[in-house]
MITIKE-266598 format. One record per residue: x, y, z of N, C-alpha, C, CB in turn. Coordinates in steps of 0.001 Angstrom, whole numbers, plus 500000, padded with zeros to 6 digits. Glycine has a CB too. Layout:
BEGIN
XYZXYZXYZXYZ
...
//
This chain:
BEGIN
500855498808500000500000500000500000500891501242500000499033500005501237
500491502234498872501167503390499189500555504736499105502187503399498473
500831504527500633499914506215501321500954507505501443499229505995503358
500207508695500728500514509903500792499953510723501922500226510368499676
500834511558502860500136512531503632500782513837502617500552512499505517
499866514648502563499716515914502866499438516903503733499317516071502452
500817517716504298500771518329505097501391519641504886501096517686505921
500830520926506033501632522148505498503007522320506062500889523442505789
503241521566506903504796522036507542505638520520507900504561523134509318
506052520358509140506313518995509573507029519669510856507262517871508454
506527520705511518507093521383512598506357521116514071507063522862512212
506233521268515333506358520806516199504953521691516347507675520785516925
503689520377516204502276520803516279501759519322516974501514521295514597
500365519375517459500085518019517910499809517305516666498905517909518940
498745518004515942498554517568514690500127516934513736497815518918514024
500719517047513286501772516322513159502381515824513904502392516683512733
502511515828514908503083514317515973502112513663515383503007514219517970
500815513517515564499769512599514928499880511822513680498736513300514709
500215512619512507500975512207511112502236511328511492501530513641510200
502938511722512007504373511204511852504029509453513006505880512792512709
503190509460513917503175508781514746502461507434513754502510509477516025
501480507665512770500917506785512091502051506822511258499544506988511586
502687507631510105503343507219509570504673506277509532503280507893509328
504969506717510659506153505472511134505514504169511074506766505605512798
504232503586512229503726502822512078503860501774510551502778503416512449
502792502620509813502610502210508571503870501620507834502076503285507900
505088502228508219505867502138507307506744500587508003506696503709507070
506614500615509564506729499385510244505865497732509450506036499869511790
504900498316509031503761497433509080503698497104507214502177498349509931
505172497254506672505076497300505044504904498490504132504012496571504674
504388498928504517503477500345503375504508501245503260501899501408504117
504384501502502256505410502878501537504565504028501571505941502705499746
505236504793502663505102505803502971505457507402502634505321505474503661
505155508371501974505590509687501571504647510800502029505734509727500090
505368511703502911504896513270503523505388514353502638505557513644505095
504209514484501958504312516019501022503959516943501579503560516232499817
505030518081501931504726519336502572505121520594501332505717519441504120
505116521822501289505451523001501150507218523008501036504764523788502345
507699522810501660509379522976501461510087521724501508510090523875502617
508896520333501812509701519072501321511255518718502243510097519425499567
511168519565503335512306519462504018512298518281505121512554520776504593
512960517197505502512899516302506874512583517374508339514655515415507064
512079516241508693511246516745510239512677516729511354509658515211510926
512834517813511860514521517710512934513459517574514655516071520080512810
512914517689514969512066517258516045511475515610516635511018517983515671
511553515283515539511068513779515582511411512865514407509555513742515684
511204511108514880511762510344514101511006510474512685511798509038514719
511097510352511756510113510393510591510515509323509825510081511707509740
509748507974509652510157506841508833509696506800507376509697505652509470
509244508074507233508469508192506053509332508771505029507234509002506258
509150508618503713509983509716502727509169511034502960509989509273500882
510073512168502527509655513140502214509891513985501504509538513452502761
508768514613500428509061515321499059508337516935499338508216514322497556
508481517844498301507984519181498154506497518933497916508712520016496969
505486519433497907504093519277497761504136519106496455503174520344498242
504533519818495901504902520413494145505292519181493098506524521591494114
505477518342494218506109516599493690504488516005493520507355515369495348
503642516545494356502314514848494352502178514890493274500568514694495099
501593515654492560500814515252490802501996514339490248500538516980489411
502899513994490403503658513692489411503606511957490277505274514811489156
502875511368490699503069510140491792501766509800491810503680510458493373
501689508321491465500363507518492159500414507338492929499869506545491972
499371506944493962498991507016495300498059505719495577498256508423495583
498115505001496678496447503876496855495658505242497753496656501707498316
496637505698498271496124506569499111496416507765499571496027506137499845
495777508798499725496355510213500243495505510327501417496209511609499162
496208511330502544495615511352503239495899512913503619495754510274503972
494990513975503579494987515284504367494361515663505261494817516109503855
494985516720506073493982517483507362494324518625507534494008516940508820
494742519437506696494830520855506844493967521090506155495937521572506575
492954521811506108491722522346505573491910522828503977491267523594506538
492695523934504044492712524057502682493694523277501786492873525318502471
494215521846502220495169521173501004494065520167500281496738520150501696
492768520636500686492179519671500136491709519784498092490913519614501231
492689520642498261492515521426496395493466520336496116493214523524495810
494337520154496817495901518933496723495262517951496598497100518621498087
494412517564497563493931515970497270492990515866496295493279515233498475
492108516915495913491834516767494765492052516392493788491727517187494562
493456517102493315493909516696492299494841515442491925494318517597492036
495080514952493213496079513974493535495639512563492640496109513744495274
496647511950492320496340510759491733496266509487492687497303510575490709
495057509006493200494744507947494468493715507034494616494539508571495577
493375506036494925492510505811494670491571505577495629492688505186494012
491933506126496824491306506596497756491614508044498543491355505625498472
490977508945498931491340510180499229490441510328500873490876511306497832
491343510331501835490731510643503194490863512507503719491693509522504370
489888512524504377489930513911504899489778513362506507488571515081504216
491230513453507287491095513380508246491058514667509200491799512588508379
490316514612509805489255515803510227490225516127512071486928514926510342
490846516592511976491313516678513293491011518026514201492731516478513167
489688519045513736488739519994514350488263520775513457489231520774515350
487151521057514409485914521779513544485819522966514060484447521127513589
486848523569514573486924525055514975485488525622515283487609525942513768
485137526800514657484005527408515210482709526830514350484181529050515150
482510525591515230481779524103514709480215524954514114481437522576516453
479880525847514835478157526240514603478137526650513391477412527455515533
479274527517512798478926528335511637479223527291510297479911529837511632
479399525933510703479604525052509468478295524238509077480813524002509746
477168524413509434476045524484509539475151524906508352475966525127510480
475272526588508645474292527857508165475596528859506943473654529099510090
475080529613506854475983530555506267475911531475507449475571531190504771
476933532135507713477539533236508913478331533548508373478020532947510286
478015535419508830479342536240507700480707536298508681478850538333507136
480552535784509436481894535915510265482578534725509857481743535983511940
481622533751509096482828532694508457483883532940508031482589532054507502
483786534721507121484759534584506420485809535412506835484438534722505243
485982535827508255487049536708508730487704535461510082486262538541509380
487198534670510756488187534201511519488405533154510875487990534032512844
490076533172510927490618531950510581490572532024508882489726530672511313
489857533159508152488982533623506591489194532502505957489561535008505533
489726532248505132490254531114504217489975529638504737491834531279504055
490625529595506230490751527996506379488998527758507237492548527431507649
488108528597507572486894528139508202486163527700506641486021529488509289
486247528791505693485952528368503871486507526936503380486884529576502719
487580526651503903487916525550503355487670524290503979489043525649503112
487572524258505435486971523239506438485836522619505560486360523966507940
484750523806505565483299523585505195483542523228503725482232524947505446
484279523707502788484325523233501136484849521859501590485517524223499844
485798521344502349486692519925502098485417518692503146488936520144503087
484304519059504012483181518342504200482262518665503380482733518396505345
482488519157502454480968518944501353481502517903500216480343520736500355
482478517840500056482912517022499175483569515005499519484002518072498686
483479514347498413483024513214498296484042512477498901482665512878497036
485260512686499576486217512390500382486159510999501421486318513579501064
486903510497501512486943509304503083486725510240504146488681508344503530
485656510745504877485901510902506227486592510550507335485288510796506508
486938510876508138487660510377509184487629511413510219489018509988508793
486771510938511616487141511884512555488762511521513722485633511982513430
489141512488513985489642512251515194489638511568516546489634512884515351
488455511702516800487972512039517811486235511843517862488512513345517961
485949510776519109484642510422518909483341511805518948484451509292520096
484009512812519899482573514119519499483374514768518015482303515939521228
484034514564517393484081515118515963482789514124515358485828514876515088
483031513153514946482500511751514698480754512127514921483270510429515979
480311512364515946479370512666516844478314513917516037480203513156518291
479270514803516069478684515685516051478540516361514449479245516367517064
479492515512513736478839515702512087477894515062511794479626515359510960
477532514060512596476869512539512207475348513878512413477194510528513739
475173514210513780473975515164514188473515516238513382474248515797515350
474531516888513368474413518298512833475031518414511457475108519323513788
475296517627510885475512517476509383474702516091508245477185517285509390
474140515609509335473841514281508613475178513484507802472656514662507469
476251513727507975477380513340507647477804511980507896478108514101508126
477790510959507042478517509042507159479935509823507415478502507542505171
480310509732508963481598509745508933482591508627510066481803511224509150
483860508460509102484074507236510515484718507907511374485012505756510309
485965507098512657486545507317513728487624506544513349485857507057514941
488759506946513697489821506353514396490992507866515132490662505177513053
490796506859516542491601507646517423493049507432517282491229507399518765
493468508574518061494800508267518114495649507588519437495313509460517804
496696508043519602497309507250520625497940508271521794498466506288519918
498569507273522169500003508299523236501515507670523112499682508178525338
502350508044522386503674507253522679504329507002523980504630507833522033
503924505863524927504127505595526265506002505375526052503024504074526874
506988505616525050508317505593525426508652506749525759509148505140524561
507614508143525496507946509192525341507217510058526820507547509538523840
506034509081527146505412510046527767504747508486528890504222511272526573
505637508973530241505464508113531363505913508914532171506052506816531420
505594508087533721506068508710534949507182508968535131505852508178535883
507932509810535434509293509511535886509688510222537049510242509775534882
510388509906537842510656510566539378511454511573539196511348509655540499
510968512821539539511742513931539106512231514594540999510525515180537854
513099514550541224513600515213542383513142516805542447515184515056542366
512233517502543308512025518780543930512905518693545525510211519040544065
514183520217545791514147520544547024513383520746547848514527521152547139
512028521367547011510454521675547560509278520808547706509893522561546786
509800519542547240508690519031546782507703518811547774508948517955546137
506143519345547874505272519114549065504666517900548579504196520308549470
505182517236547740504089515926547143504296514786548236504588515173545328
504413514952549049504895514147550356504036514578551433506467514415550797
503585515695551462502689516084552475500992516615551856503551517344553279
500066517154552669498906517517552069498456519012552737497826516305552283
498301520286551955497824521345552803499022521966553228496949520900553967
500116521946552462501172522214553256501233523955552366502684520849553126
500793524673552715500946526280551906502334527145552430499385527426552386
502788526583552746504462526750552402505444526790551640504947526277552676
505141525232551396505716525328550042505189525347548325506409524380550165
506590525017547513505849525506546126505281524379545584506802526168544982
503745524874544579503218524220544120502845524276542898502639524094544681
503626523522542051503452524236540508502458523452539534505001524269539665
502039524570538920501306524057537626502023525084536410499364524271537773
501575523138535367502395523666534423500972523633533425503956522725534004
501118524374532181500744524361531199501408524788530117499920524740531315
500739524524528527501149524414527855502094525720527438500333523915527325
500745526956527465501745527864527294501701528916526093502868527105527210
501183528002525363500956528642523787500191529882523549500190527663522901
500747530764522996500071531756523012498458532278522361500939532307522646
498391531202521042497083531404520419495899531358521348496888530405519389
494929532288521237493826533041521879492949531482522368492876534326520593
492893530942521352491973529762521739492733528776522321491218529141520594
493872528840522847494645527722524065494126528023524777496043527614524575
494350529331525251493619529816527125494627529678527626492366528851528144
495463530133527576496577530722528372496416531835529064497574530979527672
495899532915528792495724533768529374494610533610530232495748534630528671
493388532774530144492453532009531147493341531248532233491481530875530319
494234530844531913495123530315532741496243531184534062495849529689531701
496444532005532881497511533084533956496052533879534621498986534593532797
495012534193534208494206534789535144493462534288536814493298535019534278
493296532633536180492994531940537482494215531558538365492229530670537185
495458531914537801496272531955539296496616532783539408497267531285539701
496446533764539447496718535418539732495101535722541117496462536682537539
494176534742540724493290534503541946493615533456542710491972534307541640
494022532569541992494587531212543257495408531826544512495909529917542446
496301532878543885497645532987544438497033533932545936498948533907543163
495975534633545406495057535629546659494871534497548249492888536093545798
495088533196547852495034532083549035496097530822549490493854531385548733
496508530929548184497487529819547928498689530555546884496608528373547150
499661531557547671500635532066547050501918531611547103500645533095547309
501947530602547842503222529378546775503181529024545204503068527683547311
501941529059544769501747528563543789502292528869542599500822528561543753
503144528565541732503558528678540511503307528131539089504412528515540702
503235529211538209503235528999537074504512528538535633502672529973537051
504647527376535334505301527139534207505163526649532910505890526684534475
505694527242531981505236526733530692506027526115529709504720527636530091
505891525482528709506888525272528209506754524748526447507464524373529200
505883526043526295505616526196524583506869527035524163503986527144524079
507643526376522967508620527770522281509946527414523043507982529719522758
510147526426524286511403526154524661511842525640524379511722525974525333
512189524695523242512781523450522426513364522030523253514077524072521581
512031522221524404512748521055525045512715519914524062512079520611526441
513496518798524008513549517872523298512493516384523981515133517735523140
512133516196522798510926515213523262511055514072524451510543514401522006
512794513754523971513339512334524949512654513370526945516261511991524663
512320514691526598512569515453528126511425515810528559513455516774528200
510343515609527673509018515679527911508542515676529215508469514780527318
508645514043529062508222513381530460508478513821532125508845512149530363
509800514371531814510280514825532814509777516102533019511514514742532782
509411516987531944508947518395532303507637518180532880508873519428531061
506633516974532274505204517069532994505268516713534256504138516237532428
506503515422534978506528515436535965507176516127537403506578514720535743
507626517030536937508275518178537866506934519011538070509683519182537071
506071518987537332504801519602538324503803518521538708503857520828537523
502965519018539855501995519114540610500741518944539741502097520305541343
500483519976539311499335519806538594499774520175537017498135520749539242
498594519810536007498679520108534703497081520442534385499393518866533840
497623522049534025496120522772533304496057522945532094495737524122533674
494659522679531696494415523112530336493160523738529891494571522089529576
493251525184529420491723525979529110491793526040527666491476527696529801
491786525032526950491596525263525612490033525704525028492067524002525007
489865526506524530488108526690523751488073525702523187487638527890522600
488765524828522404488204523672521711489522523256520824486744524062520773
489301522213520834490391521070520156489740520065519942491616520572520959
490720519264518731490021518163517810490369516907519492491191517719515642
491692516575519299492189515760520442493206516136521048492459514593520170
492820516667522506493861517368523102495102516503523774493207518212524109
496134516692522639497467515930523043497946516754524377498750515974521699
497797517782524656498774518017525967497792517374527438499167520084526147
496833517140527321496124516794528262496413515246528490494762517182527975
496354514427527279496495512782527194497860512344527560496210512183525676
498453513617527509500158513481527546500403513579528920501104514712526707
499768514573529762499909514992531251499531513397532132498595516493531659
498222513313531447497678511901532436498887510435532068495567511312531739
499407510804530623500448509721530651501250509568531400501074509631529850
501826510554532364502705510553533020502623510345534267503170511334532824
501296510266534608500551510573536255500974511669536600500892509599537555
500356513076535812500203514438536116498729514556536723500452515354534800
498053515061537711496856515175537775496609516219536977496400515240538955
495112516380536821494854517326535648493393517880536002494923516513534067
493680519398535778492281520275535328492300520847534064491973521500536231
491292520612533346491018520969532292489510521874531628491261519863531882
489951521728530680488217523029530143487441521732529483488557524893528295
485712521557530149484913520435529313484421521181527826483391519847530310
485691520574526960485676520492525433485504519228524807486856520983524901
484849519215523760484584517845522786486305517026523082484204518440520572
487428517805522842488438517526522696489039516527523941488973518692522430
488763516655525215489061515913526089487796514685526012489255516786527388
486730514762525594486013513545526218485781512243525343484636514008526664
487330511738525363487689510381525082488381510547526796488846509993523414
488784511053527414489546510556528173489558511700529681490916510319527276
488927512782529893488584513242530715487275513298531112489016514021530628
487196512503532801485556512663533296485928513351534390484520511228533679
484891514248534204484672515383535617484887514552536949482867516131535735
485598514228538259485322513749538915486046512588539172484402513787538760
486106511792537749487120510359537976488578510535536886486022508613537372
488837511112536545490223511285535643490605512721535622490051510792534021
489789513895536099490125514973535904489418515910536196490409515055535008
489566517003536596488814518051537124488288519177536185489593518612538103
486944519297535598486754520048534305485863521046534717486196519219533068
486124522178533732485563523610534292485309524079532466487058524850535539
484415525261532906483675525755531328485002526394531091482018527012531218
484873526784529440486286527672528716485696528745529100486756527663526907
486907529136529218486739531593529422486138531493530910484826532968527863
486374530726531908485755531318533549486972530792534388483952530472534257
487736532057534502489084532467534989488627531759536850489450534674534707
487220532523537429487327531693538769486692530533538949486913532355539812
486085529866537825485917528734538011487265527978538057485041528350537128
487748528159536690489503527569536927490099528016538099490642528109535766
490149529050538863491099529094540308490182528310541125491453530769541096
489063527916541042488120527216542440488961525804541797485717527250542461
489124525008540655489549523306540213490927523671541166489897522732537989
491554524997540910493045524605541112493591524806542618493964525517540112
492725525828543634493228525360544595492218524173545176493554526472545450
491187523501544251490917522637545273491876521223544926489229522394545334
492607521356544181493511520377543395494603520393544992494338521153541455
495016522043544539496039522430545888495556521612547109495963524198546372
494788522120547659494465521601549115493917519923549537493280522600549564
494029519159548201493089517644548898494569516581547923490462517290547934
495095516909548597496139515364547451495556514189547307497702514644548117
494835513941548104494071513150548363493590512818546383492935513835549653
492875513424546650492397513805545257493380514004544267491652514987545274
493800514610543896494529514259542946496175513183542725494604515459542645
496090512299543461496105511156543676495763510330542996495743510991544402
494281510293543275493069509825542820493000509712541580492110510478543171
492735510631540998492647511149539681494001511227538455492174512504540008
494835511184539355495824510683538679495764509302537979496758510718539488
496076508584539095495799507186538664495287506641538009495523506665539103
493779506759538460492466506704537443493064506875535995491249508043537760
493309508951535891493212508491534379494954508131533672492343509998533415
496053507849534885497383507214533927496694505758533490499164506918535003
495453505187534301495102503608533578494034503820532798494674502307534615
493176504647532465492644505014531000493234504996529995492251506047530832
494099505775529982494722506260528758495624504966527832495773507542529290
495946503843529430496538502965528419496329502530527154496595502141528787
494711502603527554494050502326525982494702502922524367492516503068526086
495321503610524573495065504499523191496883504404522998494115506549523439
496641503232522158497838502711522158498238503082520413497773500998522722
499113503702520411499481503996518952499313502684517800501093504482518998
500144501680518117500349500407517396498743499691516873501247499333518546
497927499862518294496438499688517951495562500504517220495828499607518949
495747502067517258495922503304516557496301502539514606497537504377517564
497212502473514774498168502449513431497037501208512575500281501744513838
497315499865513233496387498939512667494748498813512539496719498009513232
493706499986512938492886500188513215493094500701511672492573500729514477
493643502162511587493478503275510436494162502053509107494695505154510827
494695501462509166495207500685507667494653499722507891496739500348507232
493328498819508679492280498479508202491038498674507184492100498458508845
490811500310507758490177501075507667490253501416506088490461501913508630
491833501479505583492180501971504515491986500681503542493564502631504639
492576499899503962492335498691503199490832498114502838493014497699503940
489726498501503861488766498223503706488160499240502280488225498259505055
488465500171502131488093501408501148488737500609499935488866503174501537
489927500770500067490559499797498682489734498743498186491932498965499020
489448498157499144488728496765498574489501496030498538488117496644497334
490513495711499571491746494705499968491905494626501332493142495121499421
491038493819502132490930493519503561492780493230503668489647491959503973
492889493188504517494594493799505060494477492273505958494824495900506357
495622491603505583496090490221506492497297490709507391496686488779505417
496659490892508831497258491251509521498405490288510015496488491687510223
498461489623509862499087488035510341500296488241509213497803486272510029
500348488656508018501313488441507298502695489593507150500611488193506147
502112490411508022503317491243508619504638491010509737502664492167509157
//
């Protein structure tokens, strides 16, 4: 089988960890693999088992398969020579206005909310991300669309014992010492970062040990991940919405406890109560009420740790990988003998 991604960069996004994480797979599992981007350059962030060419290369290449998810490359897969063409759908941004016509379609995001909605009207493999993607075209679009989730690379993202001089993770209630939460960090409006720096700027009015760290834009290297989620305490996340929120699946990989914003994007794997502590997007003191009550009960997040580091086992890349080149093979019209790999 030989599958094409199309992509716009190959730079350090969740959405491409996602690409590169199947594509290795695939390429484990037989299949000839090629990532067509814009400058056709190798990925220096991560392993990439895949070839990789200039975008400007696909027309000139048959394909069994292409696969895109940047909204507007879907003019690329158009034209692409394949004989199957997937639109893997990894968010529906400002989901209501893909619906109706709304003139604000055409100023946020202008181009790529136009192209979301042009690349689901057309005759494409669906594929959601994520079971409320899946969900919620099926409702509100009448849309046949399938699922396959993704994973977590557990070599990359586990517990690991990180030494604090401070560390109060030994005691409970102890407002002495420091207690950090980390998040992602990122500056785009719809992370909630700044929802974030606002609810501990109120935490801190009770619980002023508390610290903030981030670590978007620092080039930590992936082998160091693990270690950055586990040097904190807690792990927040106020995203407005995401397809599948990798920094959240990544935190619980590690046994980070976690508060988060209830988005479509967490609920494969965050429940209010038993894996994680969830609060609406944009309510700065609802998020400081999750985080010092995170602060004050270890008890609890403990709890919740645990819980969801044994959820998540589920979402195992390798099971990931052979799920989606079922999937593909089934479209071909060549059921896939898994046994002969």
């Amino acid at each position: 089988m030989h599958i094409a991604f199309i992509e716009p960069h190959l730079e350090l996004y969740g959405g491409i960890r996602r690409v590169l994480e199947f594509a290795n797979r695939f390429v484990d599992r037989g299949a000839r693999v090629t990532i067509y981007h814009p400058a056709g350059t190798p990925c220096a962030w991560m392993e990439c088992k895949a070839g990789v060419q200039p975008l400007g290369t696909l027309a000139a290449h048959g394909h069994d398969v292409v696969i895109f998810n940047n909204p507007p490359d879907y003019r690329w897969a158009r034209r692409a020579r394949a004989k199957v063409k997937v639109h893997y759908i990894l968010a529906l941004y400002e989901r209501d206005r893909l619906t109706r016509f709304h003139p604000g379609i055409f100023w946020p995001r202008k181009g790529r909310m136009m192209s979301l909605k042009r690349a689901l009207q057309l005759p494409f493999v669906h594929v959601a991300n994520a079971t409320w993607i899946q969900s919620w075209l099926r409702e509100h679009m009448g849309m046949n669309v399938e699922r396959q989730l993704g994973g977590v690379n557990f070599d990359l993202f586990h517990p690991v014992d990180v030494a604090r001089p401070d560390d109060n993770r030994g005691g409970n209630n102890d407002k002495r010492r420091q207690f950090v939460v980390l998040c992602s960090g990122d500056p785009r409006a719809h992370k909630g970062t700044a929802t974030i720096r606002a609810a501990l700027d109120r935490a801190k009015r009770t619980h002023p040990r508390v610290e903030l760290r981030t670590y978007h834009g620092m080039g930590i290297p992936q082998c160091k991940m693990a270690a950055t989620y586990c040097a904190a305490d807690l792990f927040v996340d106020a995203q407005r919405y995401a397809g599948w929120n990798n920094p959240v699946v990544e935190a619980m990989a590690c046994g980070v406890p976690v508060v988060c914003t209830n988005i479509g994007g967490v609920a494969d794997f965050a429940f209010d109560g038993r894996t994680a502590l969830l609060v609406a997007p944009d309510d700065p003191p609802a998020l400081a009420h999750a985080i010092a009550r995170m602060i004050d009960d270890r008890a609890l997040r403990d709890r919740l740790a645990t819980a969801a580091h044994a959820h998540v086992q589920r979402f195992r890349w390798d099971d990931a990988a052979d799920g989606f080149l079922d999937l593909l093979a089934r479209h071909l019209g060549a059921p896939r003998d898994r046994a002969s790999r």
